[in-house]
mmCIF file of the protein (N, C-alpha, C, O) and its ligand, coordinates in Angstrom:
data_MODEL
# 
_entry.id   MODEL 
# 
loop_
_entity.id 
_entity.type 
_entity.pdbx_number_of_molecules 
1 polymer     1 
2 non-polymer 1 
# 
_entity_poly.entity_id                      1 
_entity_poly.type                           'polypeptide(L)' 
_entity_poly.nstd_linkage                   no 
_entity_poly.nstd_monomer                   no 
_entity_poly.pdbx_seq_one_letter_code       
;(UNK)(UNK)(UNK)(UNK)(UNK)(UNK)(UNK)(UNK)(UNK)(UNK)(UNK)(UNK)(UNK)(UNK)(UNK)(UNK)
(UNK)(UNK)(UNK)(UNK)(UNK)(UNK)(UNK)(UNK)(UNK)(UNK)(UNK)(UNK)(UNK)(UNK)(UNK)(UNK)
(UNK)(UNK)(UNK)(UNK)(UNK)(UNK)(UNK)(UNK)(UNK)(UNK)(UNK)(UNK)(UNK)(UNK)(UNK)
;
_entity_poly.pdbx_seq_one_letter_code_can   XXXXXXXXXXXXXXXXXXXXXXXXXXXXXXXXXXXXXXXXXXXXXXX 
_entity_poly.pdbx_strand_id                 A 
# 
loop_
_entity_poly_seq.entity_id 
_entity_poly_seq.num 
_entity_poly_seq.mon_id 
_entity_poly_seq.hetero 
1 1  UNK n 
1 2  UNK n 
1 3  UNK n 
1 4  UNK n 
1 5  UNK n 
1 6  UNK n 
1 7  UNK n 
1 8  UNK n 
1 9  UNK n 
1 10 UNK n 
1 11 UNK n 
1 12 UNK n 
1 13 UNK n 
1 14 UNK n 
1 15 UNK n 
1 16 UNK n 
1 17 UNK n 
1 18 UNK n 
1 19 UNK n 
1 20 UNK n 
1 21 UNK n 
1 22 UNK n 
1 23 UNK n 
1 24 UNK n 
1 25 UNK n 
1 26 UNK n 
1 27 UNK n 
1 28 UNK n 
1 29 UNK n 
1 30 UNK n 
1 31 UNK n 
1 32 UNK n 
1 33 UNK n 
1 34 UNK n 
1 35 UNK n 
1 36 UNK n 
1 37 UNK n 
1 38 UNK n 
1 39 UNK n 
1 40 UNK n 
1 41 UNK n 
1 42 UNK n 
1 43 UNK n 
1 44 UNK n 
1 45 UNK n 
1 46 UNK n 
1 47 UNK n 
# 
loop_
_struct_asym.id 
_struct_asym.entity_id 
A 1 
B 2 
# 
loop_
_chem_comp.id 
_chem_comp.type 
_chem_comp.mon_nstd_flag 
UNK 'L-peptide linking' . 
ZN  non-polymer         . 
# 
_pdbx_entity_nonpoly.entity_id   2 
_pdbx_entity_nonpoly.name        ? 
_pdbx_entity_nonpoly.comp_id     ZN 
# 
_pdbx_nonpoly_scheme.asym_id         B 
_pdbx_nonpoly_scheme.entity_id       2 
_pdbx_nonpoly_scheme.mon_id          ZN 
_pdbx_nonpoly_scheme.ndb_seq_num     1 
_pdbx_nonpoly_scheme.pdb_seq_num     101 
_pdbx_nonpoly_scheme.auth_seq_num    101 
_pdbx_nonpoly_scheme.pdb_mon_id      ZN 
_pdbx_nonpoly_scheme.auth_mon_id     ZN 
_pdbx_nonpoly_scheme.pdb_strand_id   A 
_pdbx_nonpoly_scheme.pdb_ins_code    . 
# 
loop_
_atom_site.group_PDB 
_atom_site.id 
_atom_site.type_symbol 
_atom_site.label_atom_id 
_atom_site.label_alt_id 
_atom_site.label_comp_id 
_atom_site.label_asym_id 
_atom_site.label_entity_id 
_atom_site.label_seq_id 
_atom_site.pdbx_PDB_ins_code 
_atom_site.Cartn_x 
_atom_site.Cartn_y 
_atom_site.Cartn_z 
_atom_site.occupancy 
_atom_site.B_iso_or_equiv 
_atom_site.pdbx_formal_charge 
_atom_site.auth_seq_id 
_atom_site.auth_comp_id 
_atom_site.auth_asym_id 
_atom_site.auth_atom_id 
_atom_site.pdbx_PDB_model_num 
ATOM   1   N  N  . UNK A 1 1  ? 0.854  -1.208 0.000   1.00 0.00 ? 1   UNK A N  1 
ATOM   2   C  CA . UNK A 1 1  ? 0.000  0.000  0.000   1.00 0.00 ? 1   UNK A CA 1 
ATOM   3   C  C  . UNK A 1 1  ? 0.879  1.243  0.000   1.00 0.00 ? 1   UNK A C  1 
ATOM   4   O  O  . UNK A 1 1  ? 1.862  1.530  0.684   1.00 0.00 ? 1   UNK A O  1 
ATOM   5   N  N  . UNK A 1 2  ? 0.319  1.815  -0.846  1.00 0.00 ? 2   UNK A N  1 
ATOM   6   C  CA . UNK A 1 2  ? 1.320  3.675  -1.301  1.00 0.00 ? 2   UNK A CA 1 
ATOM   7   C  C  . UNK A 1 2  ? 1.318  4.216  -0.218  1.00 0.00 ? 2   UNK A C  1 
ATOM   8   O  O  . UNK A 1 2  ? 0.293  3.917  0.394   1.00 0.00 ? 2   UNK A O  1 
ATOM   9   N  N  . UNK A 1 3  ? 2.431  5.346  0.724   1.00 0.00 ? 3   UNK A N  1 
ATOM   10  C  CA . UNK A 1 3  ? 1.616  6.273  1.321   1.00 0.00 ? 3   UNK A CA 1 
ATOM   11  C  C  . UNK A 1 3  ? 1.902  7.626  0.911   1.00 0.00 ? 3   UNK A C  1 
ATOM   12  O  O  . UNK A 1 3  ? 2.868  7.937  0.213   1.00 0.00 ? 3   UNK A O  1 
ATOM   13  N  N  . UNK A 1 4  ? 0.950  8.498  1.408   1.00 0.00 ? 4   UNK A N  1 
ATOM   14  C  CA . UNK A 1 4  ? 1.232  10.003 1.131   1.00 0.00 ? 4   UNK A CA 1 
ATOM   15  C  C  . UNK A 1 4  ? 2.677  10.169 1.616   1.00 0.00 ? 4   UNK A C  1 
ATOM   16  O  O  . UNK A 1 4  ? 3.194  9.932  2.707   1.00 0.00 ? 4   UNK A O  1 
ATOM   17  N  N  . UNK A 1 5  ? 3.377  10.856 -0.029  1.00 0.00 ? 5   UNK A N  1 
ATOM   18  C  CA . UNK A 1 5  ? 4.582  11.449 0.037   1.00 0.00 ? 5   UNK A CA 1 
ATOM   19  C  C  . UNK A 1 5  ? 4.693  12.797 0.707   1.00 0.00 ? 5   UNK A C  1 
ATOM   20  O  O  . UNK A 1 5  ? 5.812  13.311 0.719   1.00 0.00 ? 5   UNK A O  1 
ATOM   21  N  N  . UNK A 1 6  ? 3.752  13.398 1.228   1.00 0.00 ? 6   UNK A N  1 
ATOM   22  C  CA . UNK A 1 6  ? 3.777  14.525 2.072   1.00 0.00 ? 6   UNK A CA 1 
ATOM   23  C  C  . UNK A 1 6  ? 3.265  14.639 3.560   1.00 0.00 ? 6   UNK A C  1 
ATOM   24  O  O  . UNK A 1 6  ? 3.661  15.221 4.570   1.00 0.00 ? 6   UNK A O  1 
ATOM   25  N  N  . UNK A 1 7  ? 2.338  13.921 3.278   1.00 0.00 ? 7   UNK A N  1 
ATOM   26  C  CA . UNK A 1 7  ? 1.780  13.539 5.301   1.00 0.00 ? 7   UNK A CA 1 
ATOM   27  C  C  . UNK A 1 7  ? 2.163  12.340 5.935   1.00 0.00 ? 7   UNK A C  1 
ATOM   28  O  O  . UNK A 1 7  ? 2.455  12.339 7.131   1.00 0.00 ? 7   UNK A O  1 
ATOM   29  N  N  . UNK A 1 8  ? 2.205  10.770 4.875   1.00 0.00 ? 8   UNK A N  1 
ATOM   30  C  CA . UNK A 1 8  ? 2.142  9.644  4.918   1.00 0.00 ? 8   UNK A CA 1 
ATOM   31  C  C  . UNK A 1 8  ? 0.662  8.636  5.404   1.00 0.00 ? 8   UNK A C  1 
ATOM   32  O  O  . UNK A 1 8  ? 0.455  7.495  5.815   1.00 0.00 ? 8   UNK A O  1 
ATOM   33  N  N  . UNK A 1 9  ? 0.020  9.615  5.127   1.00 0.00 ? 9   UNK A N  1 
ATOM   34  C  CA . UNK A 1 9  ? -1.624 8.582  4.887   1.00 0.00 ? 9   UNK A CA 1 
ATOM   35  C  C  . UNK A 1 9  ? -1.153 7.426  3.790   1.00 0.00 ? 9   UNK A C  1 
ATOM   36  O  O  . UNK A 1 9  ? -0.487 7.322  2.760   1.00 0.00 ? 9   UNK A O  1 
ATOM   37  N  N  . UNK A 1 10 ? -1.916 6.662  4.672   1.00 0.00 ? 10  UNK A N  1 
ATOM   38  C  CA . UNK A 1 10 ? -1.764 5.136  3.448   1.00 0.00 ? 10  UNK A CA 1 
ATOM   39  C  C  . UNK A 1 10 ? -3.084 5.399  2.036   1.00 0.00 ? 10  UNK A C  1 
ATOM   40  O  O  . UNK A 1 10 ? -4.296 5.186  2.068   1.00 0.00 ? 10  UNK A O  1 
ATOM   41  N  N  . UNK A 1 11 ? -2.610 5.686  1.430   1.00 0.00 ? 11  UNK A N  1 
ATOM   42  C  CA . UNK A 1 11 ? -3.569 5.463  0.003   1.00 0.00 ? 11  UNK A CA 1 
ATOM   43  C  C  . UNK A 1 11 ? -3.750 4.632  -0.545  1.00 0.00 ? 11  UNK A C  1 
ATOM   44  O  O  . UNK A 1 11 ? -3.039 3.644  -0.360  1.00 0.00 ? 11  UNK A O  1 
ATOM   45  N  N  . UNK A 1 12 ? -4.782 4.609  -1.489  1.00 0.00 ? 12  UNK A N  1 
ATOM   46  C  CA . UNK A 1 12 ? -5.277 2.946  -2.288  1.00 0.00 ? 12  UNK A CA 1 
ATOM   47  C  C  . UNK A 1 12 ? -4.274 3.360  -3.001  1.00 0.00 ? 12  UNK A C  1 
ATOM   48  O  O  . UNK A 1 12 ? -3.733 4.465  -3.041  1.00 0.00 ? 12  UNK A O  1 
ATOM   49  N  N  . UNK A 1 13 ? -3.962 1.909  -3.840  1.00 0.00 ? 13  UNK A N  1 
ATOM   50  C  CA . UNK A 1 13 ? -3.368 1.972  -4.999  1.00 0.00 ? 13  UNK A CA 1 
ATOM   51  C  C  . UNK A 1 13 ? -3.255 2.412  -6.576  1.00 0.00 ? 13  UNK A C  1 
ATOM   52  O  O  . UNK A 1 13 ? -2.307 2.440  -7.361  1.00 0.00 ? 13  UNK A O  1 
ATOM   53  N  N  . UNK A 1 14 ? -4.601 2.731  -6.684  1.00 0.00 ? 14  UNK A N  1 
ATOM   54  C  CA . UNK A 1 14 ? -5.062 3.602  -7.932  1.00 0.00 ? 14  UNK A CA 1 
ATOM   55  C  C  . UNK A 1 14 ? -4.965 5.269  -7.402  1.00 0.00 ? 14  UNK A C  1 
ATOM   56  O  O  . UNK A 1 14 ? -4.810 6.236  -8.147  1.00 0.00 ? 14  UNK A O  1 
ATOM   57  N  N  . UNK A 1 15 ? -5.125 5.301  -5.678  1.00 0.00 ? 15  UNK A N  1 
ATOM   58  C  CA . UNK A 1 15 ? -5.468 6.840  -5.474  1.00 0.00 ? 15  UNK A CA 1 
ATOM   59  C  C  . UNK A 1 15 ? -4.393 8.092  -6.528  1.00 0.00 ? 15  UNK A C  1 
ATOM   60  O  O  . UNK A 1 15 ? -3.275 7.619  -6.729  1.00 0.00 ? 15  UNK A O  1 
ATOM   61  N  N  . UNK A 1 16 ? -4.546 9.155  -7.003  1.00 0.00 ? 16  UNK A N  1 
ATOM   62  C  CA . UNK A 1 16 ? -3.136 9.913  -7.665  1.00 0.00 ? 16  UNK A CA 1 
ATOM   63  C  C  . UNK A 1 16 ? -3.653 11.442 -6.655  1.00 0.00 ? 16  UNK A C  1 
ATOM   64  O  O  . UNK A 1 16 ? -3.259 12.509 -7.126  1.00 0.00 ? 16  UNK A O  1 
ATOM   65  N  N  . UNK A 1 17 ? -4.330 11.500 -5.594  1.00 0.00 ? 17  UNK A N  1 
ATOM   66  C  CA . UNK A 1 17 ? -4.308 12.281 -4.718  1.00 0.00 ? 17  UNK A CA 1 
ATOM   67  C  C  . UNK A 1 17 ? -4.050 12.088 -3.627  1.00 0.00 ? 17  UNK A C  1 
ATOM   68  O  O  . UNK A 1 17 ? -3.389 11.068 -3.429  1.00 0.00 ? 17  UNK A O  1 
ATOM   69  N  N  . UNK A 1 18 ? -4.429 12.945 -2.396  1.00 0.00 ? 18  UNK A N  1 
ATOM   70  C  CA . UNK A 1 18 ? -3.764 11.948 -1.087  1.00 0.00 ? 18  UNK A CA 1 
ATOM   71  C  C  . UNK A 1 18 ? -5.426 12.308 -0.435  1.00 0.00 ? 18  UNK A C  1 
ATOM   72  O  O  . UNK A 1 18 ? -5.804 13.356 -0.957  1.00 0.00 ? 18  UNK A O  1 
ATOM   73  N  N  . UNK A 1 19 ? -6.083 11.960 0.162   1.00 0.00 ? 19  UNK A N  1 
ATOM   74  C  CA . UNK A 1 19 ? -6.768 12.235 0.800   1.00 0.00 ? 19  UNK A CA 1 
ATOM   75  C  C  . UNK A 1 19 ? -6.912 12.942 2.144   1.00 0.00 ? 19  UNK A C  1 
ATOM   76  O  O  . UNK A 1 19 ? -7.921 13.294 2.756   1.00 0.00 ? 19  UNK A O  1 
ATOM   77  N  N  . UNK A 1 20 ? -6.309 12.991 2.276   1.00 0.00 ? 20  UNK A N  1 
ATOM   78  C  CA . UNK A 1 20 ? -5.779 13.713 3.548   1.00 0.00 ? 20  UNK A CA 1 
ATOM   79  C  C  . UNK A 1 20 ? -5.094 15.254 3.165   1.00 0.00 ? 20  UNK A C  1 
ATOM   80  O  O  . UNK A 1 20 ? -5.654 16.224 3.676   1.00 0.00 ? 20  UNK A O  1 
ATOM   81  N  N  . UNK A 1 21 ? -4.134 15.453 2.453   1.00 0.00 ? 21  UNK A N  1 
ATOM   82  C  CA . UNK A 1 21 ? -3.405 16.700 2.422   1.00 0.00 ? 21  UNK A CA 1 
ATOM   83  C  C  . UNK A 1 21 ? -3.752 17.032 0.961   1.00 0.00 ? 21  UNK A C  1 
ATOM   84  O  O  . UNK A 1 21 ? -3.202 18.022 0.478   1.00 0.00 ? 21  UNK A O  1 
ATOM   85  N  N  . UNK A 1 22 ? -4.508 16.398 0.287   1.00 0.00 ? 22  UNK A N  1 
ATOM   86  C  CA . UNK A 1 22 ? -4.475 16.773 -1.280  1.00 0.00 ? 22  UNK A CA 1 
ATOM   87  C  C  . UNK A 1 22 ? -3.211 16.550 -2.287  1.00 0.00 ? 22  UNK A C  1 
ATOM   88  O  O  . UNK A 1 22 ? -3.227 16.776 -3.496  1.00 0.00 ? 22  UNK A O  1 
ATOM   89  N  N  . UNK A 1 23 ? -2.040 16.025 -1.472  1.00 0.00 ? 23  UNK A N  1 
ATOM   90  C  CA . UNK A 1 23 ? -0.818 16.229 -2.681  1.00 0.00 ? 23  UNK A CA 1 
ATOM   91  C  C  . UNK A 1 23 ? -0.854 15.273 -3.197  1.00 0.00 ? 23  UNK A C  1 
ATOM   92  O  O  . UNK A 1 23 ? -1.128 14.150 -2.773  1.00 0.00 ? 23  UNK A O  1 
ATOM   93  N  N  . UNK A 1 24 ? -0.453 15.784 -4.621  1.00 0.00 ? 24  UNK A N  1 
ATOM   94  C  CA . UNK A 1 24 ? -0.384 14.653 -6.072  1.00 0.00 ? 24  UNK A CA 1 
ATOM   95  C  C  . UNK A 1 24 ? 0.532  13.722 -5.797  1.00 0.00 ? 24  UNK A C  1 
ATOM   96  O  O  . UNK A 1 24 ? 1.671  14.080 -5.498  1.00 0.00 ? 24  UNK A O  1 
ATOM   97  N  N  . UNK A 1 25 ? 0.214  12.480 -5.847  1.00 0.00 ? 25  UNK A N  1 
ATOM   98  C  CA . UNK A 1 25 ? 1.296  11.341 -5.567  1.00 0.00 ? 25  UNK A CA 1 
ATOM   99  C  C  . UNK A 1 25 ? 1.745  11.282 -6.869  1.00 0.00 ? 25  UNK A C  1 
ATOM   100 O  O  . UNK A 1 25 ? 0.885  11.548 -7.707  1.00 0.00 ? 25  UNK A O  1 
ATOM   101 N  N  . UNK A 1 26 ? 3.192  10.923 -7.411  1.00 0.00 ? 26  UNK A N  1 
ATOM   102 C  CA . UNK A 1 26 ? 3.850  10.535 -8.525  1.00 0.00 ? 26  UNK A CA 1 
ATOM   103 C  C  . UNK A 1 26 ? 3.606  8.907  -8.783  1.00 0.00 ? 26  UNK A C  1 
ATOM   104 O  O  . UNK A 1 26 ? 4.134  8.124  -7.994  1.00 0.00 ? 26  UNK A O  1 
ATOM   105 N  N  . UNK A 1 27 ? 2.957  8.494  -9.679  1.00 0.00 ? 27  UNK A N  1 
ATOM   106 C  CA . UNK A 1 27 ? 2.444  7.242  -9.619  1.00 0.00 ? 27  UNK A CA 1 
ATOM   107 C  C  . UNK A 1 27 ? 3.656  7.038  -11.456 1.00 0.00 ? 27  UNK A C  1 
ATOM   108 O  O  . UNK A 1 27 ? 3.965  7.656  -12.474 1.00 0.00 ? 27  UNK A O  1 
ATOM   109 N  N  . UNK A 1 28 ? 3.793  6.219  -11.010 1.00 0.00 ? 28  UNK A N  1 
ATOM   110 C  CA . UNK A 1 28 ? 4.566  5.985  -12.171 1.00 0.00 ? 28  UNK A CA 1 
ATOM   111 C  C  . UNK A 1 28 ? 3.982  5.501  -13.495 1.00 0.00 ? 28  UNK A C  1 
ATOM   112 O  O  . UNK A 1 28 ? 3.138  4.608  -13.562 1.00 0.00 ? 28  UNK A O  1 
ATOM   113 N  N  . UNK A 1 29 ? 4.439  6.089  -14.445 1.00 0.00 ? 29  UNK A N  1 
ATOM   114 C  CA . UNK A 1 29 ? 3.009  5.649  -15.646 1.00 0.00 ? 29  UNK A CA 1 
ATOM   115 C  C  . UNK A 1 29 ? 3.591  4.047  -15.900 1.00 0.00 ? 29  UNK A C  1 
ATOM   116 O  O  . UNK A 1 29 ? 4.667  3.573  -15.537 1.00 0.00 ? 29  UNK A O  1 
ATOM   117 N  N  . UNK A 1 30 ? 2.306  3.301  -16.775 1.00 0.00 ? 30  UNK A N  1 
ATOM   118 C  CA . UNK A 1 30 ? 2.811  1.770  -16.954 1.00 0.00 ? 30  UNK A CA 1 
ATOM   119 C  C  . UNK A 1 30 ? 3.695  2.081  -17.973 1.00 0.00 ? 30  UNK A C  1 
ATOM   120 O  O  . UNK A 1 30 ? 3.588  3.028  -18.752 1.00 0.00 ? 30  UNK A O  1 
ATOM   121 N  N  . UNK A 1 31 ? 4.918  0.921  -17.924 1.00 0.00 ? 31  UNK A N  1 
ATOM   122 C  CA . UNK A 1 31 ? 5.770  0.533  -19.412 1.00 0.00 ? 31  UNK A CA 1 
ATOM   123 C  C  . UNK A 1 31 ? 5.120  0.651  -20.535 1.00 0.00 ? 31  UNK A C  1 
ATOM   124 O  O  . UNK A 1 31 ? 3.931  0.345  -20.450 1.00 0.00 ? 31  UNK A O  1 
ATOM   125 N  N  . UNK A 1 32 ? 5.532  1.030  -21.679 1.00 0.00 ? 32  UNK A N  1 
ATOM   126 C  CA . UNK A 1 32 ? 4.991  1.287  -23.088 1.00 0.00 ? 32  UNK A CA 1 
ATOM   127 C  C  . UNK A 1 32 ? 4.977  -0.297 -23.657 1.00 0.00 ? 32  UNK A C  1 
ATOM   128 O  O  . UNK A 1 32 ? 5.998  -0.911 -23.970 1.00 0.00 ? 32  UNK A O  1 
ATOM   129 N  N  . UNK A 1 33 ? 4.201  -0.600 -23.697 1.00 0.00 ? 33  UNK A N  1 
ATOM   130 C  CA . UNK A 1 33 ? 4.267  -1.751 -24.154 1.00 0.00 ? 33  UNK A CA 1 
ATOM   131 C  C  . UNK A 1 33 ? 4.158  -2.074 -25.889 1.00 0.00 ? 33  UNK A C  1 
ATOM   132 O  O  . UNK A 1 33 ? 4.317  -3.210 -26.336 1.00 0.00 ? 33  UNK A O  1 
ATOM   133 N  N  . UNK A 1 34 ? 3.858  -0.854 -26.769 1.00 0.00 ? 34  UNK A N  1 
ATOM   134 C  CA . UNK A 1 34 ? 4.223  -1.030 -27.938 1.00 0.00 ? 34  UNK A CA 1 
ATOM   135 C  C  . UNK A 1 34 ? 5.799  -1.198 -28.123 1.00 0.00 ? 34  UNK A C  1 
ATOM   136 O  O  . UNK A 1 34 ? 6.655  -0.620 -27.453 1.00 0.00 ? 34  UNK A O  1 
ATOM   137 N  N  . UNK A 1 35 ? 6.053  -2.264 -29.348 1.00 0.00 ? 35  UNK A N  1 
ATOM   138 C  CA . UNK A 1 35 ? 7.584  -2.296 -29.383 1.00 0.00 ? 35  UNK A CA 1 
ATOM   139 C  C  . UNK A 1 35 ? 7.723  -1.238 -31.081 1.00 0.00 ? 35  UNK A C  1 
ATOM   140 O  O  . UNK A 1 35 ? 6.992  -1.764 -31.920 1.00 0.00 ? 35  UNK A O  1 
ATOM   141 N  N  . UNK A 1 36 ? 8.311  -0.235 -31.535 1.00 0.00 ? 36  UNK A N  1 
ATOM   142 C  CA . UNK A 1 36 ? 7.909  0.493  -32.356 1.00 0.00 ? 36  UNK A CA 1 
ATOM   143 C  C  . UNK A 1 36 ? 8.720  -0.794 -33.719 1.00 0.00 ? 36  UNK A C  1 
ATOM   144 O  O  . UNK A 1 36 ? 9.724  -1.389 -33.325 1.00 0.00 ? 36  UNK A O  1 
ATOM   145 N  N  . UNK A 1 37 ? 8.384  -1.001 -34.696 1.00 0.00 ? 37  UNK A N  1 
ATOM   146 C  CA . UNK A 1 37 ? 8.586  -1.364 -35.988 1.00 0.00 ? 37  UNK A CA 1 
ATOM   147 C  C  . UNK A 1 37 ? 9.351  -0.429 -37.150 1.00 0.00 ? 37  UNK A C  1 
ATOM   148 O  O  . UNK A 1 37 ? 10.069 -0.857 -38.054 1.00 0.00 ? 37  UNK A O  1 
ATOM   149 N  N  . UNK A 1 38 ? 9.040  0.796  -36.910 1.00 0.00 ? 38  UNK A N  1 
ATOM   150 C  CA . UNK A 1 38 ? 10.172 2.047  -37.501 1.00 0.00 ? 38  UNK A CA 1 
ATOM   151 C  C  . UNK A 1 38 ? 11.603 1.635  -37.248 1.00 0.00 ? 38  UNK A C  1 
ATOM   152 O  O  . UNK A 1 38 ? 12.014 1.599  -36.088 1.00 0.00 ? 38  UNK A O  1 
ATOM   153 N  N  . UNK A 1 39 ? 12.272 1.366  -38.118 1.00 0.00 ? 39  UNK A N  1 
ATOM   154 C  CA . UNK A 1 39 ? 13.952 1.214  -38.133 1.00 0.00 ? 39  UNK A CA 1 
ATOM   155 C  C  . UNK A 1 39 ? 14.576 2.413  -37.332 1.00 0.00 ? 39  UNK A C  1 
ATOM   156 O  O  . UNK A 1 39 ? 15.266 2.524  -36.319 1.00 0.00 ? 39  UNK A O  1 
ATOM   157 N  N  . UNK A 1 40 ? 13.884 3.456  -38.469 1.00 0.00 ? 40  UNK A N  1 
ATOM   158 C  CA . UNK A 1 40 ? 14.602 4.815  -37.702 1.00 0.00 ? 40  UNK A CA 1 
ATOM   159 C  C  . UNK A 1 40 ? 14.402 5.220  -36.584 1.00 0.00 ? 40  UNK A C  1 
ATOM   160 O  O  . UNK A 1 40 ? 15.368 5.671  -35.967 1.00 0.00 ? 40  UNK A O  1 
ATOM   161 N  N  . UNK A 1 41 ? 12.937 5.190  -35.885 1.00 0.00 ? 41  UNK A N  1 
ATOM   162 C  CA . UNK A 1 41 ? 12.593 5.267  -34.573 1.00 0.00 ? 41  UNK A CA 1 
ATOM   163 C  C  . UNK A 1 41 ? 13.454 4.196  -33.402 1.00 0.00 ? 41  UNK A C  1 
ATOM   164 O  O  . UNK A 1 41 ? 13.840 4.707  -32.351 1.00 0.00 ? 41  UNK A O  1 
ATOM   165 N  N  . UNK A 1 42 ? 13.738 2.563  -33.695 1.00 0.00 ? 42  UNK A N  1 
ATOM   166 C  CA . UNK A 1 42 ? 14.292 2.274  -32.797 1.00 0.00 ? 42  UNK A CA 1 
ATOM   167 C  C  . UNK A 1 42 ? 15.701 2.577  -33.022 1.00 0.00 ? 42  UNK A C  1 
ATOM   168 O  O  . UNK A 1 42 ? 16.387 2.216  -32.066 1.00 0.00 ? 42  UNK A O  1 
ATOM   169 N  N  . UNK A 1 43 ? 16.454 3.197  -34.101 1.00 0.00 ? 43  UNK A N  1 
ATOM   170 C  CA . UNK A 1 43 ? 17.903 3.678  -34.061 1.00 0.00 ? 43  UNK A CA 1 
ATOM   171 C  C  . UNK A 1 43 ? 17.544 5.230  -32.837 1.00 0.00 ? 43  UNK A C  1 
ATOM   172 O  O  . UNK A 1 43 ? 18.378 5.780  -32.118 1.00 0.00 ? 43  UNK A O  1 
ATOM   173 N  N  . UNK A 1 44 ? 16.558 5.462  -32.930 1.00 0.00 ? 44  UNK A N  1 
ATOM   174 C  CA . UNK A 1 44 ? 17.054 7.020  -32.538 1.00 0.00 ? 44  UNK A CA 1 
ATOM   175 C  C  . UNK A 1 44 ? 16.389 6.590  -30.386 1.00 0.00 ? 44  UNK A C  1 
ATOM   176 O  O  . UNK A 1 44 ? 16.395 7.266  -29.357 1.00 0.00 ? 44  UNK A O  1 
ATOM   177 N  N  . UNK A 1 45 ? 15.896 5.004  -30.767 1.00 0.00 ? 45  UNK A N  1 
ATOM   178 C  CA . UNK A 1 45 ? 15.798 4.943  -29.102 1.00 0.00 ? 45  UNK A CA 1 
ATOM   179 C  C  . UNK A 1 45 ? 17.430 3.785  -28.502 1.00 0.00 ? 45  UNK A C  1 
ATOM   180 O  O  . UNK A 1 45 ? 17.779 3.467  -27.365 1.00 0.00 ? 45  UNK A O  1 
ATOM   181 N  N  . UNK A 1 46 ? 17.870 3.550  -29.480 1.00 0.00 ? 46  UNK A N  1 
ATOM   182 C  CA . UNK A 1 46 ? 19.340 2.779  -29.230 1.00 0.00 ? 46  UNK A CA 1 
ATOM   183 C  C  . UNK A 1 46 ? 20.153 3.753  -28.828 1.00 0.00 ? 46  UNK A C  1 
ATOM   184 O  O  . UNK A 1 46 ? 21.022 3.400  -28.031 1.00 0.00 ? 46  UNK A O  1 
ATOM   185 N  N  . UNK A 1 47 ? 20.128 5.021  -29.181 1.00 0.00 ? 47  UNK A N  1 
ATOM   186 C  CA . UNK A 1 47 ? 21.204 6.063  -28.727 1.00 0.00 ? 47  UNK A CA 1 
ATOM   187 C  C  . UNK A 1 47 ? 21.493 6.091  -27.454 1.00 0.00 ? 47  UNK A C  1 
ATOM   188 O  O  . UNK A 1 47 ? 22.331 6.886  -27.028 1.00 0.00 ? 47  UNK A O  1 
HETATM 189 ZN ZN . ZN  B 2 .  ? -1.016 13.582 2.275   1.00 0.00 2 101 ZN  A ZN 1 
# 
């Protein structure tokens, strides 16, 4: 279970507010799960 990065209330796991103090939790976005097929696009993510 997450807790508030500013008060430390325990939040649900979907919460992206805190309930308690209002601050935005940094929830990490999911992995991109497209793999791109562009040659040039994955040369310019190999860099
Ligand atoms: Zn809080």
């Amino acid at each position: 279970m997450p807790f508030c990065e500013k008060c430390g209330t325990p939040l649900h796991d979907s919460a992206k507010l805190c309930s308690n103090c209002g601050e935005s939790q940094s929830v990490l976005p999911p992995p991109p799960r497209k793999i791109p097929r562009n040659s040039r696009f994955r040369n310019l993510t190999c860099l």
